[in-house]
N, C-alpha and C positions, 0 to 999 in steps of 0.2 A: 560370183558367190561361191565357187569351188575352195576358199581358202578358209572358210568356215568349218569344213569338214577335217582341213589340215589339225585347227586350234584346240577342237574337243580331242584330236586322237592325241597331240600333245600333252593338254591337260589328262586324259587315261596315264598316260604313260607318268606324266611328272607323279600320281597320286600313286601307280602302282611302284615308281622308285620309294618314295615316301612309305610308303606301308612295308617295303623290303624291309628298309633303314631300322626301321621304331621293330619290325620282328628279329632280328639281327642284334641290336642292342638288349632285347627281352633277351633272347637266348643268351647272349653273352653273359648277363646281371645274375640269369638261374644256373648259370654254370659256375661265378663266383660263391653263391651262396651256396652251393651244392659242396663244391670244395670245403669252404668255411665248416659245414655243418660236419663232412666227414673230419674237416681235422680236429675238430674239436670231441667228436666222437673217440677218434683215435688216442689225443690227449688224455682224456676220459680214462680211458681203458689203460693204459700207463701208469698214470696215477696213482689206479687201483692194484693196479700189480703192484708199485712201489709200496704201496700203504701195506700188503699183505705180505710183502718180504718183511719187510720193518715188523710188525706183528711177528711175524713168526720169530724173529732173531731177541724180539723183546718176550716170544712165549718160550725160546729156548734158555736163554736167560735167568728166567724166574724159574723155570722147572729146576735146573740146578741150584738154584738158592732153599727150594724147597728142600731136594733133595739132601744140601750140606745140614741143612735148619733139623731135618729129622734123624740123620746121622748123628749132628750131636745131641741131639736129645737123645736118640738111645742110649750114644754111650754114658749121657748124662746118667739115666735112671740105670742103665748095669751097673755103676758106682755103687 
């Protein structure tokens, strides 16, 4: 009956490979998602820089059009 004590410490071990495995794939999946989330984060922020150049070159824009628009209007009313 000595080979009884072999079969449990097999089965230990088969369950402690098994529990590595499935912690190993955990980690690996929260490391994809981790990524994902920073890049998306990153993207994000991009974006927002892009949008606020754009703004700004559409508020430089319009500041000169004001500016021409009240030009001629003065010299319209100095007439």
């Amino acid at each position: 009956m000595p080979t009884g004590r072999s079969t449990f410490t097999k089965r230990q071990k088969e369950h402690t490979r098994q529990q590595r495995q499935r912690d190993k794939v955990e980690r690996r999946n929260q490391r994809k998602q981790e990524e994902t989330v920073a890049g998306t984060i990153d993207e994000m922020a991009e974006l927002r820089k892009h949008a606020a150049e754009q703004a700004a070159l559409f508020n430089l824009g319009a500041g000169d059009e004001d500016n021409a628009e009240q030009s001629a209007h003065r010299d319209h009313v100095d007439e």
